[in-house]
C-alpha positions in Angstrom: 0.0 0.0 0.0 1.0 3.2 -1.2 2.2 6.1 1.7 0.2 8.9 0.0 2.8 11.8 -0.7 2.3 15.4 -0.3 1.3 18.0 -3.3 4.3 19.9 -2.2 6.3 17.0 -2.9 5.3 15.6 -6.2 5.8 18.9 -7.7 9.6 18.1 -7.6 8.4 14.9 -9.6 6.7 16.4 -12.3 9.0 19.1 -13.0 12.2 16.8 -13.1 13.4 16.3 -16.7 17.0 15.5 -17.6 17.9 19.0 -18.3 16.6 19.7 -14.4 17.6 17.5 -11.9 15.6 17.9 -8.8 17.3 16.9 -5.9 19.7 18.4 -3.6 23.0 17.1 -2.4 26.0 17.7 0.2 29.7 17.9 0.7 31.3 16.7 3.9 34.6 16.9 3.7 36.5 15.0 6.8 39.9 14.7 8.5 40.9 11.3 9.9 41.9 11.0 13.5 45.6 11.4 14.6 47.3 8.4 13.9 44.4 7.3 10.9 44.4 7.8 7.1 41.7 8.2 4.6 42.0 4.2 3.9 41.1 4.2 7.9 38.2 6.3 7.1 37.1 4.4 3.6 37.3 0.7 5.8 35.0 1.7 8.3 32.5 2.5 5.4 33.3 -0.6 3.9 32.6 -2.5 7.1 29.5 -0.6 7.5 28.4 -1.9 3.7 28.3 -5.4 4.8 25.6 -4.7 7.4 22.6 -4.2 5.1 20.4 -1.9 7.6 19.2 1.1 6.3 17.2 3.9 7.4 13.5 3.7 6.8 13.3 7.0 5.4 16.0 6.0 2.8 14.1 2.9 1.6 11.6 5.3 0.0 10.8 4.4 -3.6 8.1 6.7 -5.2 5.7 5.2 -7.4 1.8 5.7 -8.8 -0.8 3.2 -10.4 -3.9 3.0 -10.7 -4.9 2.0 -7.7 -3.4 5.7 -6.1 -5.3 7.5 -9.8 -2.1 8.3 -11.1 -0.8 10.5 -7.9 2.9 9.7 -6.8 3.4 8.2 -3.3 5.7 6.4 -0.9 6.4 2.7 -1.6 8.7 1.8 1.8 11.1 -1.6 0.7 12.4 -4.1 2.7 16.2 -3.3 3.7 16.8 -6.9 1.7 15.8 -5.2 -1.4 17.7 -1.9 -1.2 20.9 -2.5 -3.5 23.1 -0.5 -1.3 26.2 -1.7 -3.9 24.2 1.0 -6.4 23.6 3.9 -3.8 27.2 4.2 -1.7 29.5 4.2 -4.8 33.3 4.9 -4.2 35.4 7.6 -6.3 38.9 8.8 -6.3 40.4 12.0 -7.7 43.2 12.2 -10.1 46.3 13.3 -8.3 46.7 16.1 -7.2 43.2 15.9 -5.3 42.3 19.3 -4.5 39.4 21.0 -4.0 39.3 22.3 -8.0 39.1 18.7 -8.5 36.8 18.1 -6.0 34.2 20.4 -7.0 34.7 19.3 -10.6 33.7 16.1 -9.9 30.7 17.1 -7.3 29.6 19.4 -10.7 29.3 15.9 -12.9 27.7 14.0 -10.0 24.9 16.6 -9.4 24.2 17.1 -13.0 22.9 13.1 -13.4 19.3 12.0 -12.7 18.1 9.4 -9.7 17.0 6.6 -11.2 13.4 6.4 -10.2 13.3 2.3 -9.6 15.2 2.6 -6.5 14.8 5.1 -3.4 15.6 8.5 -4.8 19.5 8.8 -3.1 22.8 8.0 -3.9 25.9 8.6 -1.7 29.8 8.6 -2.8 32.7 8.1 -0.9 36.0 10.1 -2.2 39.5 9.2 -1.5 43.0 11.1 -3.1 42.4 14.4 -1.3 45.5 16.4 -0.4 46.3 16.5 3.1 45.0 13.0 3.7 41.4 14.0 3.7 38.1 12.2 3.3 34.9 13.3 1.3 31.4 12.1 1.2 29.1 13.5 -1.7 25.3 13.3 -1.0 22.4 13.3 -3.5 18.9 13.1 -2.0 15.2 13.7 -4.2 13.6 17.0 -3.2 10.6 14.8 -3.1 12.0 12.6 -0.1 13.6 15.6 1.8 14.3 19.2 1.7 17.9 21.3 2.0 17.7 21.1 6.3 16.2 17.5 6.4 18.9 16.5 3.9 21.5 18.2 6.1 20.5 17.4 9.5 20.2 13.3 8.3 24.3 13.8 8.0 24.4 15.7 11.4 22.7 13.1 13.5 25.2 10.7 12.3 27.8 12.5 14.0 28.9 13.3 17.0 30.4 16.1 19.4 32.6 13.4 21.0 35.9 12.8 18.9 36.5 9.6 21.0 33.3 7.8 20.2 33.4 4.6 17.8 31.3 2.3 16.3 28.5 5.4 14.9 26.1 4.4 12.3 26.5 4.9 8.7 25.0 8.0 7.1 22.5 5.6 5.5 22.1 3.7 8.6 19.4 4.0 11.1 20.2 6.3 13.9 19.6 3.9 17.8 17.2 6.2 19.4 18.1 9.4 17.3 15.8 8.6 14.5 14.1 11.9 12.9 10.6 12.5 13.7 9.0 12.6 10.6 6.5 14.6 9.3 3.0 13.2 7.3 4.7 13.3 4.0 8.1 12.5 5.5 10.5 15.5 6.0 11.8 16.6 9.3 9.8 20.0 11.0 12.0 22.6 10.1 13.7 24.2 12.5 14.0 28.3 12.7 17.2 29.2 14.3 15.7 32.5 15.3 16.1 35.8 13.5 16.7 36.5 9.7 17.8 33.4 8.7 16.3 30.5 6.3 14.6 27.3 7.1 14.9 25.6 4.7 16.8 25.6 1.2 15.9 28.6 -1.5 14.4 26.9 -4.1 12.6 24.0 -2.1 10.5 26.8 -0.2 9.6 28.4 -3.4 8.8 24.9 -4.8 6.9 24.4 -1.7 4.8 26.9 -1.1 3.8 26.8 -4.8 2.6 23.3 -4.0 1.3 24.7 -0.9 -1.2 26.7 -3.1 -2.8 23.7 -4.4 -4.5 22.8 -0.6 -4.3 26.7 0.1 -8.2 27.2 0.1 -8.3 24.7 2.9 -5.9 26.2 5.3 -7.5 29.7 4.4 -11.3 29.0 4.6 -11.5 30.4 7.7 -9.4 33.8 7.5 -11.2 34.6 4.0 -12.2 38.3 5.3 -8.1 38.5 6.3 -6.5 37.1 3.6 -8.2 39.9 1.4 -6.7 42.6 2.8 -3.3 40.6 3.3 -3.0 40.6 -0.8 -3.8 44.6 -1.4 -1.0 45.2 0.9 1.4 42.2 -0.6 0.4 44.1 -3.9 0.8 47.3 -2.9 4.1 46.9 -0.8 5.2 45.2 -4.5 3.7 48.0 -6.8 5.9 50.7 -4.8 9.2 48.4 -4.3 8.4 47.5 -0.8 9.6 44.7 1.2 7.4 41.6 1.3 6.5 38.2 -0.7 6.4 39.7 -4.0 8.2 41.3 -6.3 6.9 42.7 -9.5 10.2 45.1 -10.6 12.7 42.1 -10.7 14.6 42.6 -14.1 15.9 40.1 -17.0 19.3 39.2 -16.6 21.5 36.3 -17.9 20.6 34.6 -15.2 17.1 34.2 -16.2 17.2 32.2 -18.9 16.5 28.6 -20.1 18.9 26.2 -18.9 20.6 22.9 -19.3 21.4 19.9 -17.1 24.9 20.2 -16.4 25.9 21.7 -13.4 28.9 23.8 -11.8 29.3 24.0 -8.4 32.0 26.3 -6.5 32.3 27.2 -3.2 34.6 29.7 -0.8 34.8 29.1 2.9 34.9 32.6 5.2 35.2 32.8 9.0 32.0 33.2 10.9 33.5 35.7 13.2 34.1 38.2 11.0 30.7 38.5 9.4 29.4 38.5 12.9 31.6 41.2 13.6 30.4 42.9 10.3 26.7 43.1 11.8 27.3 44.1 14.8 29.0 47.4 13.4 26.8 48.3 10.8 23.1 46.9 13.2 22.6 44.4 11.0 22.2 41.0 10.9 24.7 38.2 9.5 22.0 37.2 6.5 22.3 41.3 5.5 25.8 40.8 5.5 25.5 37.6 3.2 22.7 39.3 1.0 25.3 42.5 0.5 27.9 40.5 -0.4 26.4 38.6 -3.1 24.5 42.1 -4.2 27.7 43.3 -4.7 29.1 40.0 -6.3 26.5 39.7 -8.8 27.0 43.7 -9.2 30.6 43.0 -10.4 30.1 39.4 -12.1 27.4 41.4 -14.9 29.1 44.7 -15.1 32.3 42.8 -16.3 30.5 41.4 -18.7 28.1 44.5 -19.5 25.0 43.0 -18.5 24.6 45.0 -15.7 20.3 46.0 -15.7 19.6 49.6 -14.3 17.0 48.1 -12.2 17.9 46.1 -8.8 18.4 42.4 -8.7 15.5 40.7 -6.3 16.4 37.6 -4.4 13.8 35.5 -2.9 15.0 34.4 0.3 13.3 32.0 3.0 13.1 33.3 6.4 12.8 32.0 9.6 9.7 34.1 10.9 9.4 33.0 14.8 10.7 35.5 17.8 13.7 35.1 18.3 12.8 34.7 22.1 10.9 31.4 21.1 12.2 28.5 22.3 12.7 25.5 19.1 10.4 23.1 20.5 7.4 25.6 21.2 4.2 24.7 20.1 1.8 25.9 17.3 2.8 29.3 16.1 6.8 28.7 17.0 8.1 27.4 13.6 6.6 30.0 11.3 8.2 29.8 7.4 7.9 32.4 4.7 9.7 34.1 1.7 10.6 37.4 1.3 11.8 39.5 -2.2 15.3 41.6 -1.2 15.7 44.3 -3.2 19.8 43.9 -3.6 20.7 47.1 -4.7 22.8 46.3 -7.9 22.7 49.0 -8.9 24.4 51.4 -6.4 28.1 51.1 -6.3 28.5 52.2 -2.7 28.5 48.8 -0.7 27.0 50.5 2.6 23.8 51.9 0.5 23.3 48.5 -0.4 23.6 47.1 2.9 21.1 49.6 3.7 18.4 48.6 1.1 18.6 45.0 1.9 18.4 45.7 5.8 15.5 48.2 5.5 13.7 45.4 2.5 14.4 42.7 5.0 13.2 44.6 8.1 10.1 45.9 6.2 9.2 42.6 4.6 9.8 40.6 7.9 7.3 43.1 10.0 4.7 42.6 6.8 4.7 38.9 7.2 4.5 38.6 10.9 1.5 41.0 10.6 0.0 38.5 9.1 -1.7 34.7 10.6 0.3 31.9 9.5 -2.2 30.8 7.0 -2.6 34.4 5.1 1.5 34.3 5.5 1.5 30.9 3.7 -1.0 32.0 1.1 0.8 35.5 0.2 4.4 33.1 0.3 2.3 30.6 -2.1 1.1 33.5 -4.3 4.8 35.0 -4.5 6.7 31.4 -5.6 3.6 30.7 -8.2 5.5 32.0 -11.5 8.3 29.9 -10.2 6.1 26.8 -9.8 4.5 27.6 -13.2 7.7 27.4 -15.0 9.1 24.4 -13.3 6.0 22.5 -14.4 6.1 23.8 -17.8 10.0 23.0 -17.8 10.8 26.7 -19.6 11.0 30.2 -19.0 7.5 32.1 -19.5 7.3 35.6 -21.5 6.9 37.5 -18.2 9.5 38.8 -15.5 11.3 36.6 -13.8 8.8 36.7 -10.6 13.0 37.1 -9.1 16.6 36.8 -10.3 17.3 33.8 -8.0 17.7 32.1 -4.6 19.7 33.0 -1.8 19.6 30.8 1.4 21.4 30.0 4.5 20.9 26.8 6.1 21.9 26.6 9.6 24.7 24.0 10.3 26.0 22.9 13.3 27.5 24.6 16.2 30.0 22.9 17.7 32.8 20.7 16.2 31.3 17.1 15.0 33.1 13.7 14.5 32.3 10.5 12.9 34.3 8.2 14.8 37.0 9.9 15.0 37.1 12.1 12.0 36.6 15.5 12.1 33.9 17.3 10.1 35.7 20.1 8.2 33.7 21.3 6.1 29.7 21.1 4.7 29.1 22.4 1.4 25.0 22.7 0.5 24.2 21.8 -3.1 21.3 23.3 -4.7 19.1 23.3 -7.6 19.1 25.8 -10.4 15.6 25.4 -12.6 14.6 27.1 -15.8 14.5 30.6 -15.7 17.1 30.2 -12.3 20.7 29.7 -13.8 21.7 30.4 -10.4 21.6 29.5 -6.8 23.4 30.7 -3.8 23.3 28.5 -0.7 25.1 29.2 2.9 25.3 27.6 6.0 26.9 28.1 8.9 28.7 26.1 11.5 30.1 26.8 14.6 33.3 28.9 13.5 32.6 29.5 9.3 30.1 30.3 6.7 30.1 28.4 3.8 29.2 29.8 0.2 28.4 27.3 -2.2 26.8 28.5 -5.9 25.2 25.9 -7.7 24.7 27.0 -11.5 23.7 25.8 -15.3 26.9 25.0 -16.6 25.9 26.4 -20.2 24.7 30.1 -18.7 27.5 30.2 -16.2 30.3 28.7 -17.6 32.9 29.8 -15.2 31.7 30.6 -11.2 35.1 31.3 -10.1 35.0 35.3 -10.6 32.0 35.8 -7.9 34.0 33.5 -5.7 37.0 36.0 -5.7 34.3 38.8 -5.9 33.0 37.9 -2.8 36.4 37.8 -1.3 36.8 41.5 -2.6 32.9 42.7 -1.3 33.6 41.4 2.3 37.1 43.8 2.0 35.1 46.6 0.7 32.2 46.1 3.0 34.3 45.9 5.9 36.3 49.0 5.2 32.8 50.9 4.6 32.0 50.6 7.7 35.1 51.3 9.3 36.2 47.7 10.3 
């Protein structure tokens, strides 16, 4: 019998194609214990391949018939009959492994599709790093899990205690750790407090576009509310305001039609210092991460004269709940929306464009939590529907670009972690760019770095590199701006 599966979910079904992939992946890139090597590391995976347990969220397998009237759903197999020889595969990079090599490889990997006959992930194990260092590579369906659930699978894995042994596989079930799951099997998301995002960019779009599809129910009630709540979504749009929508967001080369291979580049910078950052200038670290992409994509187009006189709009997933509400509160704590940033391309002084995204942030973050968390959902839903329409459609409609793409920041963890013995180093968040999208920038943070990661259709962005070292160069200018 068929586990019925979400709307929100089987959008990312029906809009996959092989020119858009539609899942989401991660990096983890690991340092062996003192006195271990990588082939340390790669053995204890080995060992763990010969025990055939696997978690129950990972034996997933969507399928429809006629019995379920053509609508996808869960099929849950047997561990016995999940081939994990097909989903842990084992790579090695061409000497000298670094990370250009790395991320080439991650690139190719991301670009191919799930095959749909088995559960929708795939994991791959990466020797020949420099430095003696260990990588795992990711892939999971949007359908089966989002850019947090995705991420927080890994983290449960691991642990704060460098001396424990004998941890679970990341495929394996967690003893007494497993994730509650929600109805149509993702994690709750959980806000971190303040302006940062819940979940990944493009799945909340995704999401609440689905989320419109079952809107009327979760509205019924708040029908005389959710009337006004769209004249002032459309008004605070119509004048540039912050809030859900956007209606000024120009063409750029990053709005256009794309293809299915993939490049993927990332840049590590130290937590402290953006934290530093906004605390001078009153802001918070997501303005500080929105600037310096503004003023990334600012230089990226203007080198190549494709700079619009209008402001890029990134839609960006907030966490909406107090900041003074504790993560397990009850109804009303986790409260998800999107909001449209006005970057400020076009100014070239980097502390006027810190102050349009803080004000567009501030503004569209006070519009929102106006707002019950049904009308918020249905203005979010409204917002991300060009976005759903074209991912259905699988091409890039004659209108606006309802925004010039997705910038989120996951929330990684906070202290150190270890899978027995080795040391996380590093989590890199792969995303998904979709027609109309060349582009996505995804962050997270852990407990001393930010991570950057840019995700992007391989024929419109050929080469990521430059906003790499541009976003090197805009946290210098930013920094001496503002007199740090």
């Amino acid at each position: 019998m068929l586990l019925p599966m979400a709307p929100t979910d089987s959008l990312f079904l029906l809009g996959e194609s092989p020119g858009h992939p539609m899942h989401v992946g991660g990096l983890a890139l690991f340092t062996p214990p003192e006195g271990a090597s990588a082939a340390d590391v790669r053995a204890l995976f080995e060992a763990a391949l010969t025990d055939h347990r696997v978690a129950p969220l990972l034996r997933r397998r969507a399928r429809r018939s006629l019995t379920s009237f053509g609508q996808w759903g869960w099929d849950t197999l047997p561990e016995q009959d999940v081939d994990l020889e097909h989903h842990v595969r084992r790579d090695a990079l061409p000497t000298p492994g670094g990370m250009d090599q790395l991320m080439t490889l991650v690139s190719r990997l991301h670009a191919t599709l799930l095959d749909r006959s088995r559960p929708l992930w795939e994991m791959h194990l990466i020797e020949g790093l420099t430095g003696g260092r260990y990588a795992v590579y990711t892939k999971i369906h949007h359908a089966l899990a989002d850019g947090t659930s995705a991420m927080r699978l890994l983290q449960q894995t691991l642990s704060e205690d460098p001396h424990r042994r004998h941890m679970p596989a990341p495929w394996q079930p967690i003893p007494q750790l497993t994730p509650v799951l929600s109805h149509h099997g993702r994690q709750p998301s959980a806000a971190t407090g303040g302006p940062s995002t819940a979940t990944g960019g493009l799945s909340t779009a995704a999401a609440l576009t689905g989320t419109a599809l079952r809107a009327g129910r979760s509205v019924a009630g708040e029908v005389t509310g959710l009337v006004p709540a769209a004249i002032g979504t459309l008004d605070r749009a119509a004048h540039g305001r912050g809030g859900v929508m956007s209606l000024t967001a120009p063409h750029t080369l990053l709005n256009v039609p794309i293809g299915g291979a993939r490049h993927v580049a990332a840049r590590t910078f130290p937590l402290e210092r953006i934290r530093l950052l906004a605390k001078h200038a009153q802001a918070t670290v997501n303005d500080i991460v929105l600037t310096l992409c503004s003023g990334t994509l600012r230089a990226y187009l203007s080198a190549r004269g494709a700079l619009p006189d209008q402001p890029l709009i990134a839609m960006v997933p907030v966490s909406l709940r107090p900041t003074d509400t504790p993560p397990d509160s009850g109804p009303g704590g986790n409260r998800v929306g999107m909001l449209m940033c006005n970057l400020a391309t076009h100014l070239p002084d980097p502390t006027a464009r810190l102050d349009t995204v803080r004000t567009c942030m501030h503004e569209g973050k006070a519009a929102l939590r106006a707002m019950s968390p049904a009308q918020a959902l249905a203005m979010s839903a409204l917002g991300a529907a060009p976005l759903g329409a074209e991912m259905l459609i699988g091409r890039r409609g004659p209108w606006r670009p309802p925004f010039n793409l997705v910038i989120s920041n996951l929330a990684g963890p906070r202290t150190p972690l270890f899978w027995n013995g080795a040391r996380l180093d590093a989590l890199y968040p792969v995303s998904i760019p979709t027609t109309g999208q060349a582009l996505n920038i995804t962050c997270i943070s852990s407990d001393d770095q930010i991570v950057v990661t840019l995700t992007g259709c391989r024929r419109a962005l050929p080469d990521l590199n430059p906003m790499l070292d541009s976003l090197d160069t805009e946290l210098d200018l930013l920094g001496t701006a503002v007199g740090l």
